[in-house]
N, C-alpha and C positions, 0 to 999 in steps of 0.2 A: 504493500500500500504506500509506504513511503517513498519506494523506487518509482512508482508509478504516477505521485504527487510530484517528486523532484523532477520527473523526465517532461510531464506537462509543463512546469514552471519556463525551463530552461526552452522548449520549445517556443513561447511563449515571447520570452526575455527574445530569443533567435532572431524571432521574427521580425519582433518590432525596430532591434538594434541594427538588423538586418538593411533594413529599408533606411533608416536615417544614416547611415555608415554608406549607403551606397549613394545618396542623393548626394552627402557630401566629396565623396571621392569624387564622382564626375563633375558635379559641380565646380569643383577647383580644377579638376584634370589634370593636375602634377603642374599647378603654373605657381611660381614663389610670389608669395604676398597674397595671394586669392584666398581668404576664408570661405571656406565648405560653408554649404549651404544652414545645416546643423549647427554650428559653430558660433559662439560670441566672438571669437578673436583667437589668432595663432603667431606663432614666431618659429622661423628656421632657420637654421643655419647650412649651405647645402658647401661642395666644390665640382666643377664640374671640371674633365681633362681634354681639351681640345687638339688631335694632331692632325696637322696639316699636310698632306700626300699630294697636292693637285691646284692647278689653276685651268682658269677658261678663258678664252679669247672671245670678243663682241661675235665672233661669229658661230659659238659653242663649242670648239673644238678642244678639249683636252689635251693638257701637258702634263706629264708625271713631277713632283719634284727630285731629280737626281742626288743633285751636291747640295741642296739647301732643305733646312732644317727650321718647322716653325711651329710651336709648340706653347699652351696656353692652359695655364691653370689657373680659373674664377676660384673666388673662394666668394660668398654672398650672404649677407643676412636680409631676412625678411619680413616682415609683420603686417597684418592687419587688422582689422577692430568692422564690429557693423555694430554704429552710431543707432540704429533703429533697424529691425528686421529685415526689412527689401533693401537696405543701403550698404554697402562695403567700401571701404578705403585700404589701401595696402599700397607698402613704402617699400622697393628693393637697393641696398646697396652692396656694391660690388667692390672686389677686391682682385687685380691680375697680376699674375706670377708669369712672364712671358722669355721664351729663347727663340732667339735668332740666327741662326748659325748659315754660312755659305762657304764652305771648301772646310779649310782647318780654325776661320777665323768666324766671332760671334760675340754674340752679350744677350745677357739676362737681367731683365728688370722687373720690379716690383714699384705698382702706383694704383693710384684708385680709377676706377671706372666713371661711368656716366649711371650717376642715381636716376632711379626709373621709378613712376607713382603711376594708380590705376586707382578710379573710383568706377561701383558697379550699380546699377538699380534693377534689383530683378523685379518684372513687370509681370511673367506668367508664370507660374508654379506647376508642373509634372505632379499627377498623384502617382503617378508608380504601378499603375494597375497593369500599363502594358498600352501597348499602341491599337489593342483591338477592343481596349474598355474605353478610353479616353485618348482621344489625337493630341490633348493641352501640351505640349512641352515646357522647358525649362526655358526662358524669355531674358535675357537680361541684357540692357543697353549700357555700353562700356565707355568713360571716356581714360586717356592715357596718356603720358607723355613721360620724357627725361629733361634731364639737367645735364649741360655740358659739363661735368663736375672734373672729366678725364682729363690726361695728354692730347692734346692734337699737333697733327704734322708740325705747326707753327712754334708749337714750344717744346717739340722731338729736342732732346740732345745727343742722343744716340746713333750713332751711324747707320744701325742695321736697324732701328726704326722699333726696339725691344719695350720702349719705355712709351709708346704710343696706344695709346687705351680708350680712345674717343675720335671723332671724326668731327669734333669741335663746335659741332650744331647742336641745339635744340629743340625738342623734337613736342609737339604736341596731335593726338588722334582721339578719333575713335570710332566707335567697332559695336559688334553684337554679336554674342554670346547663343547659339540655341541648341541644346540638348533635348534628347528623347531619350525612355526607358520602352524600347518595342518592348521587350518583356520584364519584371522585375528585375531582372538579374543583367539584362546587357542593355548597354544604353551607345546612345550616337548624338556626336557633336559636331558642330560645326560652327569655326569660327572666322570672323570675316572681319577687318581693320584697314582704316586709312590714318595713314602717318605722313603729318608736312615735317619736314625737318627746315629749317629756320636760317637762313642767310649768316656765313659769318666774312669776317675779315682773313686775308691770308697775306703774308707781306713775302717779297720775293727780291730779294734783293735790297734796295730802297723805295720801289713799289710797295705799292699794298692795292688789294682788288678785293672784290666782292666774290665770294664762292658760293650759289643757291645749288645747296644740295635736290634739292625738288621733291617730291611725295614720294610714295610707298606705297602698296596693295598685298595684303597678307593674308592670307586664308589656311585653316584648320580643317581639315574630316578627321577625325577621329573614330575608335568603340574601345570602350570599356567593358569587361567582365567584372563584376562583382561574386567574388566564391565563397566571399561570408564575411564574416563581422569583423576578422582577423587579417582578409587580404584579395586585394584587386589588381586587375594588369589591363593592360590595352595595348593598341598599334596608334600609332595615327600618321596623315600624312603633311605633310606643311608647305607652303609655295610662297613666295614673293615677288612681285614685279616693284623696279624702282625705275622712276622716269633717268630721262638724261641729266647732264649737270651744264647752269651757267656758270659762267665764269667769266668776269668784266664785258658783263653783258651779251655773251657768246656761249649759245648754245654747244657742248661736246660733243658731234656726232661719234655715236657707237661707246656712249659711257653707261648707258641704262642697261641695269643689272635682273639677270632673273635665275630664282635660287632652285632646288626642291628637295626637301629633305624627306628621309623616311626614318620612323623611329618607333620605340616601344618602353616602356613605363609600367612600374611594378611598386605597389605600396604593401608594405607590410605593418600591423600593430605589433607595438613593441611593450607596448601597458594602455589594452583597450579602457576607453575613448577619448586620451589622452596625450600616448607617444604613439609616434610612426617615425616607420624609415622608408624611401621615397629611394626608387633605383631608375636610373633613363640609361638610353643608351640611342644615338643616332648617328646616321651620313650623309651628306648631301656630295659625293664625291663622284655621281655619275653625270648627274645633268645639270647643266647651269649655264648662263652667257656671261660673259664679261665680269669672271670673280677670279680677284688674285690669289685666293684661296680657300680651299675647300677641302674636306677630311672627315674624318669619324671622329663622333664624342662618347663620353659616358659621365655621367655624376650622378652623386647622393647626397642624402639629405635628411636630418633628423628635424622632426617639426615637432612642436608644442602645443596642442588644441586646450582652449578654454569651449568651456560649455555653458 
């Protein structure tokens, strides 16, 4: 009788932990600073290991890197808070450990990044029934931007360009958010962003000229599996198109960049509903135009959930 009492309860607890564990996972979908849906507020601390094997020419074609070596270790904290239930804010700062190497000669630097902030308003709520009880999805309109906080070319001191961690713009977007649960257990995302990046100064000599980096178009598909209270994985796929660049009022032809990564993402509870660890792992090293660099990643990340 008492097995039969404890096995109902735990059933019971399952379910219900079940469904709010899984709203939150997708809802944030392994992005730093996103509080899960569940969630009052979180904080992480992740590193991500960036190598670099490849570049692309404006006309797509691949080059291996041979003699040159370039290689990048984020280290990031993260936080966010939701001020009132439909609202979220989340603050990312970053941290790069970067080597630059070309034959037998190179350098290694360490400086901060470009801090990055996201405010969210989710609008329609997913009950979780499954896409053949309810079409509702997860709705949330995003706005985002960064702070030029990093190195840019302009105040490189480095030769091999190691100590360079920003592209010296200011970036302001935003985006929308929409998730579905087809069935309790597997969900699908899709995320969609426009990002202006913001005009700066670059001096060349005793020149100085205006550099308009120009906008950005970035989109997410994703699916999530949820396999229980204790731990979820997914795939997702990621793309960006960036316009060309002016520069002292001259458009670059053949400067517009376009990226496509594929990758996958694994959380596990570490002291449910409280600690997780967060694993990724991605490439974008097949297709791309116009990138001076491109390679396989992987990081983790230990997060903190308030309830």
């Amino acid at each position: 009788m008492k097995i039969t009492l404890l096995a109902a309860i735990l059933v019971a607890l399952w379910s219900t932990d079940l469904w709010a564990q899984a709203c939150c996972s997708a809802t944030s979908a392994g992005e730093a600073g996103v509080v899960g849906r569940c969630h009052k507020a979180m904080l992480q601390a992740g590193m991500t290991f960036d190598h670099g094997v490849a570049s692309f020419n404006a006309q797509g074609d691949r080059e291996t890197f041979e003699e040159t070596q370039s290689e990048d270790i984020i280290f990031t904290v993260s936080g966010g808070i939701r001020p009132v239930e439909s609202v979220r804010v989340g603050l990312l700062v970053p941290y790069h450990l970067q080597h630059r190497s070309a034959q037998a000669l190179g350098s290694t630097q360490w400086a901060l990044g470009d801090v990055a902030f996201s405010t969210g308003w989710l609008a329609l709520e997913d009950p979780m029934l499954g896409l053949s009880h309810d079409p509702t999805p997860f709705l949330e309109f995003v706005l985002m931007g960064s702070i030029a906080t990093g190195n840019a070319t302009k105040t490189s001191e480095d030769p091999f360009g190691a100590d360079i961690t920003s592209t010296g713009s200011h970036s302001l977007g935003a985006g929308v958010r929409v998730i579905k649960f087809v069935v309790p257990s597997h969900a699908l995302r899709l995320n969609a962003d426009w990002l202006y990046k913001f005009s700066h100064d670059v001096e060349l000599g005793r020149e100085s000229f205006a550099v308009k980096p120009g906008s950005e178009l970035r989109g997410v598909l994703g699916w999530a599996y949820e396999g229980s209270i204790f731990w979820s994985a997914g795939l997702f796929v990621r793309g960006s198109m960036h316009s060309e660049i002016t520069t002292a009022g001259k458009i670059i032809d053949g400067s517009g960049m376009r990226r496509l990564t594929f990758g996958a993402h694994w959380r596990q509870s570490l002291a449910f509903p409280f600690w997780d660890i967060n694993f990724s792992a991605g490439t974008d090293m097949f297709l791309g135009e116009n990138l001076p660099r491109t390679g396989v990643s992987g990081g983790i990340s230990v997060q903190r959930n308030f309830l």
